[in-house]
DOPA-982039 format. One line per 5 residues: number of its first residue (from 1); their letters; for each residue z, x, y of N, C-alpha, C, O, CB. Coordinates in Angstrom, 3 decimals, padded with zeros to 6 digits. Glycine has a CB too. Layout:
<nodes>
NUM> a> Z:X:Y:Z:X:Y:Z:X:Y:Z:X:Y:Z:X:Y  ...
</nodes>
This chain:
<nodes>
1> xxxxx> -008.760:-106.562:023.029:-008.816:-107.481:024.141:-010.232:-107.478:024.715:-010.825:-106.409:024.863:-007.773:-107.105:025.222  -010.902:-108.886:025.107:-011.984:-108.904:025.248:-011.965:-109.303:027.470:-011.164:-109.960:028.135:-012.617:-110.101:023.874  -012.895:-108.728:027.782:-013.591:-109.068:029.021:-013.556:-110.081:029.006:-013.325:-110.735:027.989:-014.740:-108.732:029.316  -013.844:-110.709:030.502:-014.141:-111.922:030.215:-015.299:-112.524:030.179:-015.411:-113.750:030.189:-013.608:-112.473:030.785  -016.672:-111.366:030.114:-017.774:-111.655:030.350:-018.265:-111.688:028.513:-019.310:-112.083:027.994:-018.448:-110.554:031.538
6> xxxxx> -017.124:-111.149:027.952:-017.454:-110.660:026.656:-016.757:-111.950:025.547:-017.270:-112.226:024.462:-016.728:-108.945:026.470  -015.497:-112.628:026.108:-014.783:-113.393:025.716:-016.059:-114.763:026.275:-015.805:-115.703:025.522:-013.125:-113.146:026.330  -016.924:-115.084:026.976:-018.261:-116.137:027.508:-019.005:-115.640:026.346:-019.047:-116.443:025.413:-019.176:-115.866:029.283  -019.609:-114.512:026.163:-020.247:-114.318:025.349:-019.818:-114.467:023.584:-020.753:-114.658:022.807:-020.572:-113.266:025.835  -019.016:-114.412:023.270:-018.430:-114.349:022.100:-018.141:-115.821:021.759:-018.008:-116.077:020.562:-017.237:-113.438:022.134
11> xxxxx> -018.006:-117.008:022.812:-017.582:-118.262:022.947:-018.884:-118.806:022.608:-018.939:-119.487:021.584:-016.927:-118.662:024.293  -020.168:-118.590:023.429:-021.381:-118.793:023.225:-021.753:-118.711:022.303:-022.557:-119.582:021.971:-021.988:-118.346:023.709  -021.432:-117.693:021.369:-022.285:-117.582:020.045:-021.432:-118.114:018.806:-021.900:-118.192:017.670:-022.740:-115.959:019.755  -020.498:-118.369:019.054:-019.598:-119.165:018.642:-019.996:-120.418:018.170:-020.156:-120.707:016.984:-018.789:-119.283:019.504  -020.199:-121.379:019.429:-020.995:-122.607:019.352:-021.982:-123.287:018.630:-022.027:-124.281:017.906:-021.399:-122.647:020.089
16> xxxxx> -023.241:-121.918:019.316:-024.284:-121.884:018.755:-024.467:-121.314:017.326:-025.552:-121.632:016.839:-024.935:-121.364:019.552  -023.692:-120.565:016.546:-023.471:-120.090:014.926:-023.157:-122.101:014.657:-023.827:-122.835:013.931:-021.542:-118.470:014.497  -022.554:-122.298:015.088:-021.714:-123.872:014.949:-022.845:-125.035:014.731:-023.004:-125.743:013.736:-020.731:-124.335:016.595  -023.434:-125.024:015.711:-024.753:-125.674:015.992:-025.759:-125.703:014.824:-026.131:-126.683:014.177:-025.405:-124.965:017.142  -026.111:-124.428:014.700:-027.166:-124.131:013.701:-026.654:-123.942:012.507:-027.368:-123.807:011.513:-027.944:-123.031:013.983
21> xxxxx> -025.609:-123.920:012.480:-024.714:-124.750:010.990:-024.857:-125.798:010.004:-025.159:-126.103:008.850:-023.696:-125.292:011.292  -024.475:-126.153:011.100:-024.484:-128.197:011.275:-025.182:-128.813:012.125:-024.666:-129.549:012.967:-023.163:-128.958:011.744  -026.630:-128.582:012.024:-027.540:-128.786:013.195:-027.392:-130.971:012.801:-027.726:-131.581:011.785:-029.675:-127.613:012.896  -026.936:-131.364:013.768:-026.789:-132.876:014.599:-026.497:-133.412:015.269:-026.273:-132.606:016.171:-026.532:-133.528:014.498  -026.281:-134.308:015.609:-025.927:-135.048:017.295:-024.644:-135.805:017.035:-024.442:-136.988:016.764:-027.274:-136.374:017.996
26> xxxxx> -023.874:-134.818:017.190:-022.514:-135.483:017.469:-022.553:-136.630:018.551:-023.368:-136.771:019.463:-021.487:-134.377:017.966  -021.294:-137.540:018.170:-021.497:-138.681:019.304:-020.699:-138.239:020.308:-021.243:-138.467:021.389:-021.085:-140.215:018.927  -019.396:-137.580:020.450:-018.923:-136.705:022.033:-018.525:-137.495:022.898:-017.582:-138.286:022.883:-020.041:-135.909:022.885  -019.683:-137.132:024.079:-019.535:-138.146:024.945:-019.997:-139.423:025.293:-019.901:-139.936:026.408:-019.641:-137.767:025.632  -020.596:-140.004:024.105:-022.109:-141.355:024.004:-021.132:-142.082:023.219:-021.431:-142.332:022.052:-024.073:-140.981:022.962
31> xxxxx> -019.895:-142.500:023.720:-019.130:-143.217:023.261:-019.356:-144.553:023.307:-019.032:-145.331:022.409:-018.198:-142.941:023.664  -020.178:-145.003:024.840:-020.260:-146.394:025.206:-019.113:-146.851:025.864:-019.082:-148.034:026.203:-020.491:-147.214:024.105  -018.163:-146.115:026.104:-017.031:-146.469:026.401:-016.408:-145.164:027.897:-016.232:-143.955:027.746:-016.190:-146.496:024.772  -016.262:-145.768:028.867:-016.208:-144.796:030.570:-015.136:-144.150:029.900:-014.360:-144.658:029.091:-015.738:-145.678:032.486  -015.178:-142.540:030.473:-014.125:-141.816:029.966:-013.208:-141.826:028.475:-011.989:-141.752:028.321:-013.390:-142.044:030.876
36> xxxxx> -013.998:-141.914:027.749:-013.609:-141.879:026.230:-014.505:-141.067:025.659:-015.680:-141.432:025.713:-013.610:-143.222:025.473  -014.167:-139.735:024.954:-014.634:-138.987:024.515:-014.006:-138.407:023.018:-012.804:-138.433:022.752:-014.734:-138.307:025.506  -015.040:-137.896:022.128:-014.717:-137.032:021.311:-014.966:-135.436:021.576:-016.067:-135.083:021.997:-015.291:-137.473:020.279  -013.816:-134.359:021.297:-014.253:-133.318:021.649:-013.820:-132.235:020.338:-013.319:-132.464:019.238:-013.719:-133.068:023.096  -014.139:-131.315:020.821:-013.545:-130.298:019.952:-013.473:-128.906:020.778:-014.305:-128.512:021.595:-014.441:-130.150:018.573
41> xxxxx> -012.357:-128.296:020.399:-011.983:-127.461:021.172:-011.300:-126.360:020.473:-010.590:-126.669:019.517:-011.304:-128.042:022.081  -011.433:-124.844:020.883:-010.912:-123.611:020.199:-010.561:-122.700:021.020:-011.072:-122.571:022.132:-011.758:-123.014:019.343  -009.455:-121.813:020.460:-008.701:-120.882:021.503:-008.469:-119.944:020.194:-008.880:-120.011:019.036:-007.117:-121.577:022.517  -007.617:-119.030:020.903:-007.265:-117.880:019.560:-006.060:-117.737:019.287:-005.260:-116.805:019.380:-007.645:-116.418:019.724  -006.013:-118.959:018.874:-004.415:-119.425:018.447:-004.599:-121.067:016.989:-003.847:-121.277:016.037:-003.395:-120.204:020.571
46> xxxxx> -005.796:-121.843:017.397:-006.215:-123.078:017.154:-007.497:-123.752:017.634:-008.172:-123.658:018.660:-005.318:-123.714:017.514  -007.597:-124.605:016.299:-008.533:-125.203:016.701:-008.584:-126.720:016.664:-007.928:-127.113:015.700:-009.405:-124.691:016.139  -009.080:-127.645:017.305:-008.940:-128.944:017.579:-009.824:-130.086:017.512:-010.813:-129.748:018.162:-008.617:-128.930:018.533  -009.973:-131.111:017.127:-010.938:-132.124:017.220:-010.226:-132.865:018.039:-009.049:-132.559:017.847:-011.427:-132.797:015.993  -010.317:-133.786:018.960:-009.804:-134.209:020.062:-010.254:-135.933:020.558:-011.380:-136.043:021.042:-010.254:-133.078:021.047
51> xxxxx> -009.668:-136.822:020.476:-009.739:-138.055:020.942:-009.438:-137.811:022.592:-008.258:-137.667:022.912:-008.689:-139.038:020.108  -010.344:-137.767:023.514:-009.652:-137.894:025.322:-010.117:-139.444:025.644:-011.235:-139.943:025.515:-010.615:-136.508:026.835  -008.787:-140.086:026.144:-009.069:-141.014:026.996:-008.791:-140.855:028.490:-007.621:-140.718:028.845:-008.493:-142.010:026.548  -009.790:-140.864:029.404:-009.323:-139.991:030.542:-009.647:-141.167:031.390:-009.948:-140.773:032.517:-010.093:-138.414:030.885  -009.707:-142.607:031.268:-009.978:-143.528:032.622:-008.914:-143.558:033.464:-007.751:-143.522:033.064:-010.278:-145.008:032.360
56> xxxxx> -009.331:-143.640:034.944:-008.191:-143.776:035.735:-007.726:-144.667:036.027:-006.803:-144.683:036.842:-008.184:-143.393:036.582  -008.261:-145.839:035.394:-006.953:-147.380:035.307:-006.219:-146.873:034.267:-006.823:-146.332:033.340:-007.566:-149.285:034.774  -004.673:-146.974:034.251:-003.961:-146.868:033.596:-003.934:-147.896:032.681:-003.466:-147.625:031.575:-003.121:-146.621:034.148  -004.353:-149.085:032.899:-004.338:-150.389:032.015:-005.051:-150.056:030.920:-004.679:-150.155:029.751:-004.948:-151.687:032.644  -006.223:-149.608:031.379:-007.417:-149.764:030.069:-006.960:-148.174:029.548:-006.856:-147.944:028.343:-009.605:-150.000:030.673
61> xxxxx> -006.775:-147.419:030.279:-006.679:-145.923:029.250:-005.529:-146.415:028.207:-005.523:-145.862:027.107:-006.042:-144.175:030.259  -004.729:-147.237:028.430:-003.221:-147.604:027.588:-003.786:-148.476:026.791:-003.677:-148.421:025.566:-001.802:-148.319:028.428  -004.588:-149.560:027.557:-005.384:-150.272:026.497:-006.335:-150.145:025.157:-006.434:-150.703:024.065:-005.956:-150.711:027.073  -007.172:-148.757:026.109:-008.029:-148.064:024.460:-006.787:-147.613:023.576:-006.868:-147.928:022.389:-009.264:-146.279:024.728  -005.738:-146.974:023.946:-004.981:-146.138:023.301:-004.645:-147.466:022.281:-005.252:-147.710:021.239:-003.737:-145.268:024.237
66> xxxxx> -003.842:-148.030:022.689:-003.132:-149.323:021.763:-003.926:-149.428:020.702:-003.590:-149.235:019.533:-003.043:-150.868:022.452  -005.127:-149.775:021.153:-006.476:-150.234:019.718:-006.881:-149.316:018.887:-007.460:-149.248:017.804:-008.015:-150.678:020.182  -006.499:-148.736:019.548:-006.377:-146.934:017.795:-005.101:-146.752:017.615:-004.913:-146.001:016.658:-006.995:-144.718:018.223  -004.191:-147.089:018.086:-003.140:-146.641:017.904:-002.659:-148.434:016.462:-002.092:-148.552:015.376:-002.237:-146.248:019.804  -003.117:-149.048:017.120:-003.322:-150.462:015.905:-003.836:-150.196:014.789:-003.494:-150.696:013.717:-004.268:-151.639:016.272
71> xxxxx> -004.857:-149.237:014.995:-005.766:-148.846:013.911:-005.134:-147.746:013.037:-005.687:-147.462:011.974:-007.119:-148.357:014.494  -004.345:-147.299:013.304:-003.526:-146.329:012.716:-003.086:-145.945:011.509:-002.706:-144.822:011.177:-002.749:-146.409:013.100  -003.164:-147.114:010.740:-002.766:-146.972:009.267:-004.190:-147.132:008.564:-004.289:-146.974:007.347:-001.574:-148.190:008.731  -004.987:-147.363:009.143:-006.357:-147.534:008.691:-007.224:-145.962:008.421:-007.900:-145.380:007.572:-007.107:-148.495:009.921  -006.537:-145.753:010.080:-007.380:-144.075:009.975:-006.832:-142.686:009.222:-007.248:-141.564:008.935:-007.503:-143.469:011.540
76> xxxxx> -005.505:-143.581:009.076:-004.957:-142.681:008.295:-004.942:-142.830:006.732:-004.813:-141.770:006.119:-003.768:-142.581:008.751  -005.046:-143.902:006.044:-005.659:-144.219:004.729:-006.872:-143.800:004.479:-006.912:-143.112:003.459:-005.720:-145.467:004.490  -008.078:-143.969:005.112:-009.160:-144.719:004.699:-009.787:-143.177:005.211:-010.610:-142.634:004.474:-009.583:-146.453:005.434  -009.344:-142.460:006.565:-010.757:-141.739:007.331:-010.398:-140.311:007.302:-011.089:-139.394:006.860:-011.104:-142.237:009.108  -008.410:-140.195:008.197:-008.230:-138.922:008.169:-006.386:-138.845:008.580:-005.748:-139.327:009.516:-009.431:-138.166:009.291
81> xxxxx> -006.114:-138.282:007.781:-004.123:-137.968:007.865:-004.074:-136.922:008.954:-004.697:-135.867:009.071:-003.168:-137.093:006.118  -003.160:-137.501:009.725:-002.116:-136.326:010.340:-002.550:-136.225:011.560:-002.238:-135.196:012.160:-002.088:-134.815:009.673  -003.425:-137.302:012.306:-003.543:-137.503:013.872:-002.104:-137.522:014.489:-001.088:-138.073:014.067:-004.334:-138.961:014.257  -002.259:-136.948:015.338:-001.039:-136.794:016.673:-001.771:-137.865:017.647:-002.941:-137.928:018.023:-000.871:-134.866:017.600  -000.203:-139.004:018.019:-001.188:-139.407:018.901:000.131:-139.368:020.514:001.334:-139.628:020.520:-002.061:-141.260:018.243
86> xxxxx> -000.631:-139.011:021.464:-000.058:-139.381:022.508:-000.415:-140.240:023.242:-001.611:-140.527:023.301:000.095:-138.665:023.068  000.755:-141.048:024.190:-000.241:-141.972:025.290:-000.525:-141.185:026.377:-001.603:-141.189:026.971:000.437:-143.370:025.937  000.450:-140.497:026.651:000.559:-139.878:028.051:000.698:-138.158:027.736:001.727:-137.485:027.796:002.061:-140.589:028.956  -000.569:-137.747:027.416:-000.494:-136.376:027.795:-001.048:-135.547:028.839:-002.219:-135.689:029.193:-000.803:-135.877:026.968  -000.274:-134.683:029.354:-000.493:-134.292:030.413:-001.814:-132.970:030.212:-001.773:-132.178:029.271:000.957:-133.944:030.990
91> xxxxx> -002.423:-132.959:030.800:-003.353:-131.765:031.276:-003.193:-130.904:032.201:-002.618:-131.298:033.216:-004.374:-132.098:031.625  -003.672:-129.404:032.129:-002.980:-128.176:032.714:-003.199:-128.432:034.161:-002.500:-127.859:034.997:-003.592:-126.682:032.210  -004.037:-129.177:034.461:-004.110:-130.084:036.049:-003.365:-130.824:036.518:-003.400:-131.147:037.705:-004.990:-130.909:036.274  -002.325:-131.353:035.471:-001.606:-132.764:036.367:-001.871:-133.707:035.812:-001.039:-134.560:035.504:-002.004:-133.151:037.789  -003.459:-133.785:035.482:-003.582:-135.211:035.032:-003.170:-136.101:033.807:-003.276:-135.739:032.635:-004.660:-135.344:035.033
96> xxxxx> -002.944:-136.669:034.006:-002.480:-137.980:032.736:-003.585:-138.269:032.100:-004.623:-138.584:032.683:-001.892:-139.559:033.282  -003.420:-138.159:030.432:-004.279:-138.856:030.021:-003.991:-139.455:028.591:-002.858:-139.120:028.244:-005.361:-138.144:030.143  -004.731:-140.352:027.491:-004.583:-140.619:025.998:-005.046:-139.335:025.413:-006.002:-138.672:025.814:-005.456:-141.918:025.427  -004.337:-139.090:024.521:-005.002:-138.161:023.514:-004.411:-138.381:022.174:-003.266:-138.641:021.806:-004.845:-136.649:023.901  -005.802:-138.155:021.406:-005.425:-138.416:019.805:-006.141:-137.096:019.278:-007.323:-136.999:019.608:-006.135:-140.063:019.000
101> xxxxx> -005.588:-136.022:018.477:-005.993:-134.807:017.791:-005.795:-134.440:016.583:-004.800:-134.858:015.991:-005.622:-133.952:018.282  -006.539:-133.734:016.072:-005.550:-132.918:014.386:-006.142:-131.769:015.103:-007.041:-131.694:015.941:-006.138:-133.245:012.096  -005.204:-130.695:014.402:-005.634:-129.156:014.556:-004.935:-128.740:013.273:-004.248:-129.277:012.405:-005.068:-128.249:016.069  -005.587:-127.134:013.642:-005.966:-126.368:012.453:-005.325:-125.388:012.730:-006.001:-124.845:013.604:-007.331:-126.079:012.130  -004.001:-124.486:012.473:-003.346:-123.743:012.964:-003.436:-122.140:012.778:-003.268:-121.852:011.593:-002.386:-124.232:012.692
106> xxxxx> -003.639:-121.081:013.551:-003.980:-120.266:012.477:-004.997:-119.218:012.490:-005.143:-118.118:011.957:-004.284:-121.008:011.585  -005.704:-120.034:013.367:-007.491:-119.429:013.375:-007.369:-118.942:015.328:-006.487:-118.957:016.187:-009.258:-121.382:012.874  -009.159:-118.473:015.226:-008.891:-117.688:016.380:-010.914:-117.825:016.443:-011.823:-117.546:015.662:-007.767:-115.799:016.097  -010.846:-118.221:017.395:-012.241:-118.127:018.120:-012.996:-116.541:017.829:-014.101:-116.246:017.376:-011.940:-118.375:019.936  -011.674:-115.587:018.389:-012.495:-114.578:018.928:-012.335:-113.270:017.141:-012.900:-112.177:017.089:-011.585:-113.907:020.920
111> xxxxx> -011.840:-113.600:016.486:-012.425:-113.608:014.940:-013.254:-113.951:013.958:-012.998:-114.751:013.059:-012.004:-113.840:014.480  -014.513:-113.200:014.156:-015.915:-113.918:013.382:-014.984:-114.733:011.889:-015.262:-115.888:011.568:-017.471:-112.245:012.694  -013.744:-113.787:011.011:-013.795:-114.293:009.786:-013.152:-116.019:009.959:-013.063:-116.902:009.105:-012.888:-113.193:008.756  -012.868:-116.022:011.067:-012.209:-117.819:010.695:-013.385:-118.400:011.651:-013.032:-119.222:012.497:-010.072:-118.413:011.421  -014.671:-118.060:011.589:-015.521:-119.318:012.015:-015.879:-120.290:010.937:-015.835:-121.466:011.300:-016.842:-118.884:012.621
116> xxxxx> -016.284:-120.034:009.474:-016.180:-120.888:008.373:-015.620:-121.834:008.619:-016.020:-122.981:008.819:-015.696:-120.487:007.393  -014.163:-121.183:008.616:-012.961:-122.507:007.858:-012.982:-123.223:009.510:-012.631:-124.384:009.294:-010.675:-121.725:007.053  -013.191:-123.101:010.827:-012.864:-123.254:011.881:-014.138:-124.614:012.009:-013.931:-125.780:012.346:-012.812:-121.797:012.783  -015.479:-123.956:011.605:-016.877:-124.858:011.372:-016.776:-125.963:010.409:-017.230:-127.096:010.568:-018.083:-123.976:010.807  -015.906:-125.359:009.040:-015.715:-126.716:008.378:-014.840:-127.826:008.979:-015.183:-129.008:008.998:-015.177:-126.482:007.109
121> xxxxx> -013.801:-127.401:009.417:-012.965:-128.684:009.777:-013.234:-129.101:011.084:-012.572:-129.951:011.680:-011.454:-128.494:009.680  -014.489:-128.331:011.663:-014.678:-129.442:012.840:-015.805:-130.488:011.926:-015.878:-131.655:012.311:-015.485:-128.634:014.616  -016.725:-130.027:010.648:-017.833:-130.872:010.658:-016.693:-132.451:009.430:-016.876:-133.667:009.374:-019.693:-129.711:009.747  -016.050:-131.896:008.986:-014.834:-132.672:008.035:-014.366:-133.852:009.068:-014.794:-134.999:008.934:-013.275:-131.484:007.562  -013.469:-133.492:010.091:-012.194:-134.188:010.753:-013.958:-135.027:012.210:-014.074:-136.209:012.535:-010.249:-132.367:011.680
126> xxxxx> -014.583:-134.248:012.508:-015.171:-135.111:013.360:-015.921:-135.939:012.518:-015.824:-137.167:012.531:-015.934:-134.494:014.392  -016.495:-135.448:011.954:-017.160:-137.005:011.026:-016.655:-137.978:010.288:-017.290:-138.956:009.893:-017.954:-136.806:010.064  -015.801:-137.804:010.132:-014.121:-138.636:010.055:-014.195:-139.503:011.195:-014.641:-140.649:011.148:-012.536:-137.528:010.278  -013.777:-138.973:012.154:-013.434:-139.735:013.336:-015.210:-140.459:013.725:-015.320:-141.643:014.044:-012.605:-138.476:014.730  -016.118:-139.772:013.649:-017.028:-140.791:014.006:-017.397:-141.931:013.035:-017.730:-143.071:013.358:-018.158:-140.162:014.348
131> xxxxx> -017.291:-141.473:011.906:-017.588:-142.507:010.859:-016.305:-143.940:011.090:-016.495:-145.129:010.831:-017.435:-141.576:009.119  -015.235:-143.393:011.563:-014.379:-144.650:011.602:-014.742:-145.399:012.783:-014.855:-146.594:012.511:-012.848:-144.362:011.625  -015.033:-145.045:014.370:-015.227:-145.273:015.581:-016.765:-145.984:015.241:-017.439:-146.450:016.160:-015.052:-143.893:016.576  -017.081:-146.001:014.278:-018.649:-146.177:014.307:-018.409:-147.914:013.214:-019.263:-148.777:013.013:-019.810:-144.344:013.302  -016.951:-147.877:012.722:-016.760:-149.351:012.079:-016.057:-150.014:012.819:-016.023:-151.238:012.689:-016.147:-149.483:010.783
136> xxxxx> -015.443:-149.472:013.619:-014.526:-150.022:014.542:-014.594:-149.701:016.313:-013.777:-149.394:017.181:-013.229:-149.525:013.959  -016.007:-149.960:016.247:-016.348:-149.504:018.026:-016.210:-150.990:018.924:-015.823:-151.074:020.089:-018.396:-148.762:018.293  -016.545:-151.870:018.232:-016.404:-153.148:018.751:-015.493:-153.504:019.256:-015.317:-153.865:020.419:-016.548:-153.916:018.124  -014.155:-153.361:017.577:-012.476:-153.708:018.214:-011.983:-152.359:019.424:-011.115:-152.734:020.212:-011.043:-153.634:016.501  -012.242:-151.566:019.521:-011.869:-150.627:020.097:-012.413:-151.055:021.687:-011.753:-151.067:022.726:-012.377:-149.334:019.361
141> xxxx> -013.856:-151.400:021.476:-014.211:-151.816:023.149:-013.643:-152.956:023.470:-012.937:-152.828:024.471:-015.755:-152.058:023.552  -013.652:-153.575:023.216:-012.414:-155.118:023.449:-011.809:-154.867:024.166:-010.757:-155.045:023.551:-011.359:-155.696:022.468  -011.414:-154.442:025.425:-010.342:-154.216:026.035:-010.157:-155.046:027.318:-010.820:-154.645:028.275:-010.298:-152.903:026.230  -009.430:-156.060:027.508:-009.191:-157.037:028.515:-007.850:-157.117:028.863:-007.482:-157.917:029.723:-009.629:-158.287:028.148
</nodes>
């Protein structure tokens, strides 16, 4: 069991092993699009690549959702299988939001031996998702 100054530190170098991996500029949060993000995220249980739609009009957060969620057989042919998608998932806050994810079951942050397989399928499943968002950013911003 780690501290929690030790569990910051171990998270940190985590990243940064990650970084200097795969040294590039993920697109994240330079979506072009308010509260629409790509993320990725790890615990010691899983790991995640993460679609957040977090606007607080409910119209348009339902609205981005729909236009990937349209896109659906596309991203799943063509980019990447086995997205989960929710409209309405909740966050450990309360808040409502879209979310679209794959994870990786299994692995553990705070285990140097699953940073590999943990580093590959974030640089696999996110460049996936940006390479598709990057043919389909147009239909996706459309939202009226």
């Amino acid at each position: 069991m780690y501290s929690k100054e030790e569990t910051q530190k171990l998270k940190r170098e985590f990243w940064v092993t990650f970084a200097e991996k795969y040294p590039r500029k993920w697109v994240l949060y330079d979506t072009k699009i308010k509260d629409f993000s790509f993320k990725f995220y790890v615990d010691n249980k899983k790991a995640q690549v993460l679609i957040d739609i977090e606007h607080r009009n409910e119209e348009l957060r339902t609205g981005y959702f729909e236009k990937l969620e349209a896109l659906k057989t596309i991203l799943d042919e063509e980019f990447i299988k086995d997205l989960v998608f929710e409209k309405n998932y909740v966050l450990e806050n309360g808040k409502t939001i879209s979310r679209i994810w794959i994870e990786k079951l299994g692995v553990s942050v705070s285990n140097r031996n699953y940073w590999d397989d943990i580093f590959s399928f974030y640089n696999q499943k996110m460049n996936a998702l940006e390479l598709f968002y990057s043919e389909y950013d147009d239909f996706i911003k459309d939202v009226d």
